[in-house]
Structures are given as C-alpha cells and as structure tokens.
VOTOR-391789 format. One record per residue (C-alpha): x, y, z. Coordinates in steps of 0.2 Angstrom, whole numbers, plus 5000, padded with zeros to 4 digits. Example, Ala and Ser with C-alpha at 12.3 -4.5 7.8 and 13.67 -1.06 7.14 Angstrom:
! VOTOR-391789
((5062 4978 5039))
((5068 4995 5036))
***
This chain:
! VOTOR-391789
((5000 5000 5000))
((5009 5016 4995))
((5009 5030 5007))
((5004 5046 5007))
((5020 5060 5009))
((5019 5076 5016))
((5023 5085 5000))
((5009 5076 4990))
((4994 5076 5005))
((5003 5098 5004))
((4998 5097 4984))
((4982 5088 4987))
((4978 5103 4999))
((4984 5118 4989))
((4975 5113 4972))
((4957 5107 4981))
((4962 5126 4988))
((4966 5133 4971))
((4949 5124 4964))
((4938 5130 4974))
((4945 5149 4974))
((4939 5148 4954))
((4923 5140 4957))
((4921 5156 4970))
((4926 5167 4958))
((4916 5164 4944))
((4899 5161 4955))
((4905 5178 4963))
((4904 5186 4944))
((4886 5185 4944))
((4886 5196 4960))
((4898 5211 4950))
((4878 5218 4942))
((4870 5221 4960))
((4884 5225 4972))
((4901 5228 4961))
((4917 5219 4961))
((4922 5228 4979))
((4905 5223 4986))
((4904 5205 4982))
((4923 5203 4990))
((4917 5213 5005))
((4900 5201 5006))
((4913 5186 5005))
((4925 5193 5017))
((4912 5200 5029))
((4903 5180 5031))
((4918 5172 5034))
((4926 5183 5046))
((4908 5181 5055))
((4909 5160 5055))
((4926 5159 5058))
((4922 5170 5073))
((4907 5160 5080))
((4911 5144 5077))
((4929 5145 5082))
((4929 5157 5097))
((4949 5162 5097))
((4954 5168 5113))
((4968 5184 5110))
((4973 5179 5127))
((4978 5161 5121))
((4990 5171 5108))
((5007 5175 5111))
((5011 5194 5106))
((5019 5191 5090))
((5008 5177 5083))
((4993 5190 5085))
((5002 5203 5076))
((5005 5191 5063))
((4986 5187 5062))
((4982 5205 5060))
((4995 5207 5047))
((4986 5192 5038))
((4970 5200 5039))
((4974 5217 5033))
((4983 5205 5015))
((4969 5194 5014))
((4957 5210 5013))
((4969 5216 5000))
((4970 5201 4989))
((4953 5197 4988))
((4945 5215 4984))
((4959 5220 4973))
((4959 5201 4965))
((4940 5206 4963))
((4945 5223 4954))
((4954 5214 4943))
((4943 5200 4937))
((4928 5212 4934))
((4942 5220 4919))
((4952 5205 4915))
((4948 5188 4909))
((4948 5176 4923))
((4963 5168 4917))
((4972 5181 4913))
((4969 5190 4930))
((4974 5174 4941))
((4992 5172 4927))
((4998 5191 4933))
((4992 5188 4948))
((5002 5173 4950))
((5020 5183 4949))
((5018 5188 4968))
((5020 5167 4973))
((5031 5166 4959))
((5040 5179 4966))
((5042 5168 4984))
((5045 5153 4975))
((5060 5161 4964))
((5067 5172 4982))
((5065 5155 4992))
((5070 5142 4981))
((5088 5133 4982))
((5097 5124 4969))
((5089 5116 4955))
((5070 5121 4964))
((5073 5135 4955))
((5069 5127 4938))
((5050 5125 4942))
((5048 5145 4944))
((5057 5146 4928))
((5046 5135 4918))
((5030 5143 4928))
((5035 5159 4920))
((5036 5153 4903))
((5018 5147 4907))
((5013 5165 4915))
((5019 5173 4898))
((5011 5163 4888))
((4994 5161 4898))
((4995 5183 4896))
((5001 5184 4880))
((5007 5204 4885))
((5017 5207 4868))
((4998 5209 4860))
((4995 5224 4872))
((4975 5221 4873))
((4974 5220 4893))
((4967 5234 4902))
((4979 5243 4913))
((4968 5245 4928))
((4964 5228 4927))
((4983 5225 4925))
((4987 5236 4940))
((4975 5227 4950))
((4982 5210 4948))
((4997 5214 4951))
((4991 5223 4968))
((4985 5208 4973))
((4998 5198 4966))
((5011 5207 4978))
((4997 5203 4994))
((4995 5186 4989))
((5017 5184 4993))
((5014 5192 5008))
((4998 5181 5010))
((5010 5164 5008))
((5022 5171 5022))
((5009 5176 5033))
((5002 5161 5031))
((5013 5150 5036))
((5020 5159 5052))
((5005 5157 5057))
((5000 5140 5053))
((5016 5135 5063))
((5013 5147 5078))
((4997 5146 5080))
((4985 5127 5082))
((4973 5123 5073))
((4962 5136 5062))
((4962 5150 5078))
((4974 5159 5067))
((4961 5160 5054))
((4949 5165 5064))
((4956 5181 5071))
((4966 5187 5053))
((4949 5184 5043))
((4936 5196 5056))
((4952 5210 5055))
((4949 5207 5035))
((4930 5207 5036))
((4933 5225 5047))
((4946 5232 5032))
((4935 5227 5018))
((4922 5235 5029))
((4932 5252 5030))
((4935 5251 5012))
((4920 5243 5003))
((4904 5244 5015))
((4899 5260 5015))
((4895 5259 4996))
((4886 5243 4998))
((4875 5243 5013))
((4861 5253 5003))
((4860 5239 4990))
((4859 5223 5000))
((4844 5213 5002))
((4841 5196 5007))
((4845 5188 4993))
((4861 5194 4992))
((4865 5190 5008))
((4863 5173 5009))
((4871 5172 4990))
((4886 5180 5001))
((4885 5168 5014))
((4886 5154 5001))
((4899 5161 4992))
((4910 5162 5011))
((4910 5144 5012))
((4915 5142 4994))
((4929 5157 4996))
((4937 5160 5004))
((4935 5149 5020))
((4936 5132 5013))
((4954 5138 5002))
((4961 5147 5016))
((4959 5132 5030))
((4965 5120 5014))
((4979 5134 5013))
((4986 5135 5030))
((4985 5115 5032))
((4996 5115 5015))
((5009 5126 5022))
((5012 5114 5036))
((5019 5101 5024))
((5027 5112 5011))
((5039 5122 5006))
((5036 5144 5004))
((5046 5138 4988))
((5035 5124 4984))
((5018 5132 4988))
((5021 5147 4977))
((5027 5135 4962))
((5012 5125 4965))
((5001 5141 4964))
((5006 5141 4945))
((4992 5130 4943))
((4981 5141 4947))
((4979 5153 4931))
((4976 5133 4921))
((4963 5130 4933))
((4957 5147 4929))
((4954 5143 4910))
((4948 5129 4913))
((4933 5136 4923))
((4934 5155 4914))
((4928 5141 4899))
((4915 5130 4908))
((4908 5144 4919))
((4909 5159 4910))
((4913 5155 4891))
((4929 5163 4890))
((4938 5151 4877))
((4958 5151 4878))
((4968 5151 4863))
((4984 5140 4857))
((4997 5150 4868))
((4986 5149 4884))
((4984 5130 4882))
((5004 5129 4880))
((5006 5139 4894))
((4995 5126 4906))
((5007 5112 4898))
((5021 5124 4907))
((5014 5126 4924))
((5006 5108 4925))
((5025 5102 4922))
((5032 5117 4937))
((5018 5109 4947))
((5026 5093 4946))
((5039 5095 4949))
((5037 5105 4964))
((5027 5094 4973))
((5041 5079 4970))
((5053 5092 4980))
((5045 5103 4990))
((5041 5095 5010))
((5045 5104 5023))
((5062 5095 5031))
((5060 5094 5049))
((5081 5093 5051))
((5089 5105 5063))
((5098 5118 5052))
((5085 5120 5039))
((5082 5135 5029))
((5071 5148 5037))
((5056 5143 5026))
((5058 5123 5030))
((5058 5125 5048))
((5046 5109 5057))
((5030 5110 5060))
((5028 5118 5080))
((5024 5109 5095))
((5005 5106 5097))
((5000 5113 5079))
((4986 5100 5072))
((4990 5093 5053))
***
C-alpha cells in the first residue's frame, strides 16, 4: 500500500484550495451587476470573518504577542488580495487575472527556492507569459494594475500564512486574521454597499463564504504545514490553468493555442514542485523549511 507523503497530502491541499478559489470566483461574477466587484469581495469577506468568529471562538489571550500581530497582518493582506483580485477579474479575463496575479508566489517561490528548485519557477514563467500573451498589448491597465496589487498581497499572504500556521493550532489563526479582514473590507467597501443589499444577496454571500474563501484558506494553512514557501508558490502556477479551465465551463471565456501551451508549462512546474518541495524537519533547515511547531494540528 503506497503511502501518502507530506509534500503530495501539501499538493492535494493547495490545488482542492486553488479549485475552489475559481469556482468562488466565477459564481462571485454574477454578484459584479447588484453589488460591484468591491461589494461581492466585501460580502465574501464579511461572512467568513463572522463564522470563523462564532464557530471557532479564538481567545487573544491564548496568543502570544507576535503570533497575534501576525494574524492581524494576515488579515489586513487577505482583505487586500481578495478586493483588489475582485477589481481585477471584473476587467480581466479570469485567466488572465489569476496568470499576473500569480507573479507575487512566483516571486516567493524564485526568492526561496535553492538549487535546481529554481527550475519550476522558471518554467511557471514561461507558462505565465504565455497564459498573458502581454506582447499583443489588449489588457486593460487598471485591470493589470490590480492583479498585480493583489499579486504582491497574495506573497505576503504565503508568508503570513505560514508563520501562522506554525505558531498558532489549529484554524484560531484563521479566525482572528479573517474578522480583521472582514473589518478592512468593511472600511474600504461597505459603505458603498450597505444601501444595495437585500436578502437575497446576503445569503448568496453567505454561500459564496463557504466556497471562498473559508474552505481555500483552512485548505491553505494546512498545505503550508507540509510544504515548502518555495513549493507552495510553484504550486500556485496552477492556478491561472485551473482558471481557464473554469473561465471556459463557467463563463465562456475560450483560451487560445498559447494559453493552452502555457498550462502544459505550469502543470509540468507543478510537478515538479510537489516531488521536492516537503518541509524538512532537520535541525539547520532554511528559514522557510523549519518543522511543524509543537502542538499545531495537521
């Protein structure tokens, strides 16, 4: 009976995570016409930092001084990816959003890789270019500007992340960073919004929580126990094929010959981080393949 390694149960984690961000995503679309992009990230961020908070119960006392801070500083990224991601998607193809987007973990994986890891970033780039085909100059630069916003959040995101997942037990972490999200999307977005709720909205909001981003970011946190910063960015190349693939199911958007030869890229820098990307637990190890800590739940 083969047995299941921490690098591939990390994998299984981050691309169930990187599945159900899309699906979120493209249900969130049908939000953009009665709320706008900002209001349907709020509405997303707002219901999840809600359940995290009631069904968890996190305890700041329970926290050491630095792990809380790194919550908050978790929270106040995750609010940022998600509305600027939001921004983006409402200009952007889906799949061309999530590819420029994607150069914020590529960034992590290239800054933390060692040796020959480095050769999955590279091929993931080739994929990026060739999933945002940037020489044909047709993008929107707002929409640009926005991804890559949230492109530069989502490598502070991984960090963030991960400190946290080894500092803090189980999802507690989660469940103070996503109400300080739900407050800074509250700040930003929910003044705007508030007059054009109604029920229906709502509970499409609630829904659309579950979807995105609880569900990812529990799947997340657990993933960054068992890899790699290096690893998990790589594996997050994935993400812009996944993309496609649902930008064509969901919402019709049809990729052309260069975006399909750009998820051959990725898929292979996927690969071929997951074959090398567990965490070691060895005395010595780099800063970003330090153990799991004492008492966190994987």
């Amino acid at each position: 009976m083969s047995t299941v390694t921490p690098a591939r149960a990390g994998t299984t984690m981050a691309v169930a995570a990187m599945t159900c961000v899309q699906l979120g995503l493209a249900a969130s679309v049908g939000l953009f016409d009665r709320v706008g992009p900002e209001g349907a990230a709020w509405l997303r961020l707002a219901w999840a930092g809600v359940l995290l908070a009631v069904v968890v119960r996190p305890r700041p006392s329970a926290f050491t001084r630095s792990a809380l801070w790194a919550c908050v500083a978790l929270g106040v990224v995750t609010a940022g990816v998600t509305m600027l991601f939001m921004a983006a998607v409402a200009r952007l193809p889906l799949g061309t959003a999530s590819a420029l987007e994607f150069l914020g973990p590529l960034g992590v994986a290239v800054a933390r890789g060692r040796g020959g890891a480095k050769v999955w970033p590279a091929l993931a780039a080739v994929g990026v270019l060739l999933l945002t085909e940037p020489w044909h100059g047709g993008a929107d630069p707002v929409g640009v500007a926005y991804a890559l916003g949230a492109g530069a959040c989502w490598a502070a995101y991984i960090l963030l992340t991960q400190r946290v997942g080894d500092e803090v037990s189980g999802i507690r972490g989660l469940a103070v960073s996503m109400p300080v999200a739900a407050l800074v999307a509250t700040v930003v977005a929910g003044p705007s919004v508030f007059g054009d709720l109604t029920w229906p909205v709502l509970l499409a909001g609630l829904g659309l929580a579950v979807l995105l981003p609880v569900v990812p970011f529990v799947l997340e946190m657990l993933a960054l126990r068992r890899l790699t910063t290096a690893a998990f960015g790589t594996l997050m190349s994935l993400e812009p094929a996944i993309a496609l693939v649902v930008g064509l199911v969901a919402l019709g958007q049809v990729p052309g010959v260069g975006a399909v030869a750009g998820i051959a890229f990725v898929v292979v820098a996927g690969i071929g981080a997951e074959r090398s990307g567990a965490r070691s637990s060895q005395a010595g190890a780099a800063p970003d393949e330090r153990p799991v800590a004492a008492g966190a739940v994987t």
